[in-house]
N, C-alpha and C positions, 0 to 999 in steps of 0.2 A: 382560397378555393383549391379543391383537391385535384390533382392530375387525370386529365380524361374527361373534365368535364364542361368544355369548349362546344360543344352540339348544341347543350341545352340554353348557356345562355344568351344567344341571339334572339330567341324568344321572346320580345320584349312588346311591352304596349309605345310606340311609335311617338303617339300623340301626347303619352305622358312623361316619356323620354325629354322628347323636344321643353315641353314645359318646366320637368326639371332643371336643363342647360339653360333656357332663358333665367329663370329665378337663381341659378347658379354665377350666370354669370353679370346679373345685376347687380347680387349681393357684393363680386367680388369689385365690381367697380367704384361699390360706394364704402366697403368699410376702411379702407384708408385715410379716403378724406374725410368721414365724421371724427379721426383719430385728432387733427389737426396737424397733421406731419406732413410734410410734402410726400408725395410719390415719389423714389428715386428717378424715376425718371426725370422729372421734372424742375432737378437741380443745375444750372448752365455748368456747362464745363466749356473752357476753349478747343480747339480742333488743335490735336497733340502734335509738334514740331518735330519728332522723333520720327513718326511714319503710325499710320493706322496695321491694325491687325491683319493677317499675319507679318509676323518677321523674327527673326532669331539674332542675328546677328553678323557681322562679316567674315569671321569664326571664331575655331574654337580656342584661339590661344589665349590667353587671363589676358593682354591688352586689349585687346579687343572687344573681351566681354568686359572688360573692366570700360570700356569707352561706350557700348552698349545702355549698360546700367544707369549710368550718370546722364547721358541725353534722354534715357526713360528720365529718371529723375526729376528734370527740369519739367515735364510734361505735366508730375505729380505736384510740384510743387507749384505750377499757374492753373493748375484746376485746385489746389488749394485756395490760393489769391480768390479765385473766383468766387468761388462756394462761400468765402469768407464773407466778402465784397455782396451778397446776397442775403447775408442770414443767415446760410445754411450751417451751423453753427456745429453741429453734429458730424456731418460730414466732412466740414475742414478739419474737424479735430481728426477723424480716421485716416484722413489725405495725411497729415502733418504725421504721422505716425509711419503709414506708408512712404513716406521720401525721406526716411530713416537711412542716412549712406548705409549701414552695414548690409540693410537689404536688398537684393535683385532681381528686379524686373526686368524681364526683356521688352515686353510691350505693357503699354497703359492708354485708354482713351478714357475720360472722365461722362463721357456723352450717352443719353439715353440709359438711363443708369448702369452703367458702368461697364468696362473691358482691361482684364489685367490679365497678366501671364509671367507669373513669378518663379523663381527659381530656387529650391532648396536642396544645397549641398553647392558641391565644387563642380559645376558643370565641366569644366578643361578638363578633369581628371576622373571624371567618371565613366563608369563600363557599363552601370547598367542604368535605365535609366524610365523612370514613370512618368504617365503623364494622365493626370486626375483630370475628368470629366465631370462636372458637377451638376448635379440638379435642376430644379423647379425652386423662381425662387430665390435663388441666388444672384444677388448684386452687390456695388459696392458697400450697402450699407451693412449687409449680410454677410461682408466676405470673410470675418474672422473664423465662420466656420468651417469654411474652405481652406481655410490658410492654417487651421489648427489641425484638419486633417490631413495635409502637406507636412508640417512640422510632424505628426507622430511614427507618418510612414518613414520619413525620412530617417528619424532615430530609430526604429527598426530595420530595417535596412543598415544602415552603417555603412564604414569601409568606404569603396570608391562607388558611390550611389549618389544619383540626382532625384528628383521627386520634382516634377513640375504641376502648381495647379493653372489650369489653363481654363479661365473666367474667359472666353471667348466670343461666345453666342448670347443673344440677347435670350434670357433662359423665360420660361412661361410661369406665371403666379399658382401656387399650389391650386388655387381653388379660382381656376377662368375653365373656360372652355378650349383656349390655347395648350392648356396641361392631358388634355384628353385626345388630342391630335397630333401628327407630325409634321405639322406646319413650322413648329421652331426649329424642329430637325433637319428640316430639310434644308431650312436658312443656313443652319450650322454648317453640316456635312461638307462642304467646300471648305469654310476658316480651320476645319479640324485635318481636313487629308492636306491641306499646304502647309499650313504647321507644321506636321509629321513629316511632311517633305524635306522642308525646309532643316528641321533637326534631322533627319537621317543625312541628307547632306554635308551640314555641320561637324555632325559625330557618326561616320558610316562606321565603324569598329563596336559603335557601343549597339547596346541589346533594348530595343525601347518596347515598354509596353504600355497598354492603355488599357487607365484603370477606372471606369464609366458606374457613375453610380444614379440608381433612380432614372430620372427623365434623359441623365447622360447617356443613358444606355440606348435610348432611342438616336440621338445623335450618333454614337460609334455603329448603331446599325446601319445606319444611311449612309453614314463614311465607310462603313467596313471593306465594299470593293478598291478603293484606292485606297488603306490603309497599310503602308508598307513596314507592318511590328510583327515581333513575334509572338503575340497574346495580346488577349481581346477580354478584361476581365469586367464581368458583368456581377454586379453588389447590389440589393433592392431593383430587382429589375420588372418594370411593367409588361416587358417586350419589350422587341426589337424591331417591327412589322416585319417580322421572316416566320416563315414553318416551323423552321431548322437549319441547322449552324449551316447544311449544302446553300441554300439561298442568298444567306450572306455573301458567301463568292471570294472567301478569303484563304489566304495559306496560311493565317495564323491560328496559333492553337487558344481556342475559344473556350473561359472559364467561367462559372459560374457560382454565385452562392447567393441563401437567403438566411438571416437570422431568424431561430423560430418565432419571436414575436415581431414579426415586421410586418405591418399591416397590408403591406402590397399585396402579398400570398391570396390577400380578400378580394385584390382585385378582378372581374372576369377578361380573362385571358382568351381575348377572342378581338375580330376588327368587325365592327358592324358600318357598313355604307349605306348614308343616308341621303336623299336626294342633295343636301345640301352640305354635306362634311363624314368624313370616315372615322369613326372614334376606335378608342382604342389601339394598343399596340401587339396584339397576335398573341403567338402560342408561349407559353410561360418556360424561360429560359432553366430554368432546373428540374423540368420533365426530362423525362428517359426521351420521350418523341424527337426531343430537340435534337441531341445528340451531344450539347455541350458534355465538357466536365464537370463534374460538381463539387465544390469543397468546403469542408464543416465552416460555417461562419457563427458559430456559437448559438447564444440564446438571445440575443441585443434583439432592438428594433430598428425602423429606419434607419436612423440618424448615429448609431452607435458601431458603424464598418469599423473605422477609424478609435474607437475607445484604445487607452493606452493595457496592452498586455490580453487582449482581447483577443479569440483563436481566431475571429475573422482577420486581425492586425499582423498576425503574425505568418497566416497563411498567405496573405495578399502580399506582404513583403516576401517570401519564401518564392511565389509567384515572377515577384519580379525580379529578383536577384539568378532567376532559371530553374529553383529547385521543387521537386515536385512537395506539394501539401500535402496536411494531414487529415490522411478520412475521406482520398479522391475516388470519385467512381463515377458512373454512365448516371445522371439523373436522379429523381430521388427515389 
């Protein structure tokens, strides 16, 4: 949907609306289980011995982190046990893969499908430092996607860089009624500004930004006033429920981009309040109105921020390392 035209689609039929979401969100309640697959939610995990989400660590020295890691670890590997011990056959084999020593997690709950917050690069020695906000969607069973777009930014980036993807919030089903509201956001917005706390603390020296894609973007809105970074990068973004970057109420510098085939563009960029729930997430962050920056994210769609050599890949690294991207300007 093209810039400017936020008036017209609030106009809507009320009574056919509502019917749509109810059919909407019946459909999404039953097509997983005709699948036969469990709901990830619905896999037991034990309650993690290490500490529930948030937490980083007691700092940042490689002992530390290295003592960190390893009590995550053990978390991973009794929600493995568990999941095994169930059936859940699929899932233990992902867990078994995730309690890989070379890997780093700083937090993990196995619970309500899933809470991870992994760490890619040399946290003790990094300057600059990202932290991926991820979608609708997204759980453990899903995380390889998230973890493949941690791994690409990370080799972009280079040098002394961290890349965290941070599985935090219980994220909403692409196709519920939950994905259309900021109800998951709002849940979030506290696990994400302590997080952030908590690493600024950690690592005050280093440059952290937060890099929010899709439904993430809604959560770094809600977080934005206590998000203590220097950039706010928005990739597939629905909204933010803001105006404009002023509402958000942050000092950090607010970025934006869309792929031209990315299907969101379609969506109506507006909040409608309905006696019973407000859908919608507002004005579309790569308007001129908004006041973000904007910066070329190639020709991808949703799912392809993160493609390897991709101009959105390389601008979002460029982003977070400090330097300005290519192709920035006021909106589209």
């Amino acid at each position: 949907m093209a810039c400017g035209t936020v008036d017209r689609v609030i106009h809507v039929n009320v009574s056919r609306l509502r019917r749509t979401l109810l059919a909407a969100s019946v459909a999404a309640a039953v097509a997983v289980p005709v699948t036969g697959a469990a709901r990830p939610a619905a896999v037991p995990a034990p309650v993690p011995a290490a500490g529930a989400l948030p937490r980083v660590a007691a700092s940042a020295a490689p002992a530390a982190l290295a003592a960190r890691y390893a009590a995550v670890r053990g978390d991973i590997v009794a929600a493995e046990r568990m999941a095994a011990g169930h059936g859940h056959r699929r899932r233990a084999a992902m867990l078994h893969a995730m309690a890989d020593p070379a890997r780093r997690l700083l937090s993990f709950d196995g619970r309500d499908g899933g809470r991870a917050v992994e760490v890619f690069g040399d946290l003790a020695a990094a300057g600059h430092l990202a932290v991926l906000v991820p979608g609708g969607d997204t759980h453990l069973d899903k995380y390889g996607l998230l973890r493949g777009g941690a791994l690409r930014l990370h080799q972009a980036l280079g040098g002394r860089s961290a890349v965290i993807a941070w599985l935090g919030y219980r994220t909403p089903g692409t196709v519920s009624l939950a994905a259309l509201t900021a109800g998951r956001a709002e849940e979030a917005a506290p696990a994400l500004r302590a997080f952030v706390r908590e690493l600024t603390a950690l690592k005050p020296a280093a440059r952290i930004t937060v890099v929010c894609h899709s439904y993430g973007s809604v959560v770094c809105g809600r977080a934005a006033p206590g998000l203590d970074v220097a950039g706010i990068v928005l990739i597939g973004s629905p909204g933010v429920t803001a105006d404009d970057v002023g509402a958000l109420r942050t000092p950090a510098t607010v970025w934006a981009g869309r792929g031209s085939r990315d299907w969101v563009a379609h969506v109506p960029h507006t909040r409608l309040r309905l006696p019973f729930v407000t859908l919608g997430f507002g004005a579309d962050p790569v308007c001129p109105d908004f006041g973000a920056r904007v910066f070329a994210a190639g020709d991808g769609g949703h799912s392809d921020y993160f493609a390897a050599g991709s101009p959105s890949l390389v601008n979002i690294a460029r982003l977070v390392s400090g330097q300005p991207p290519a192709g920035a300007r006021r909106g589209l």
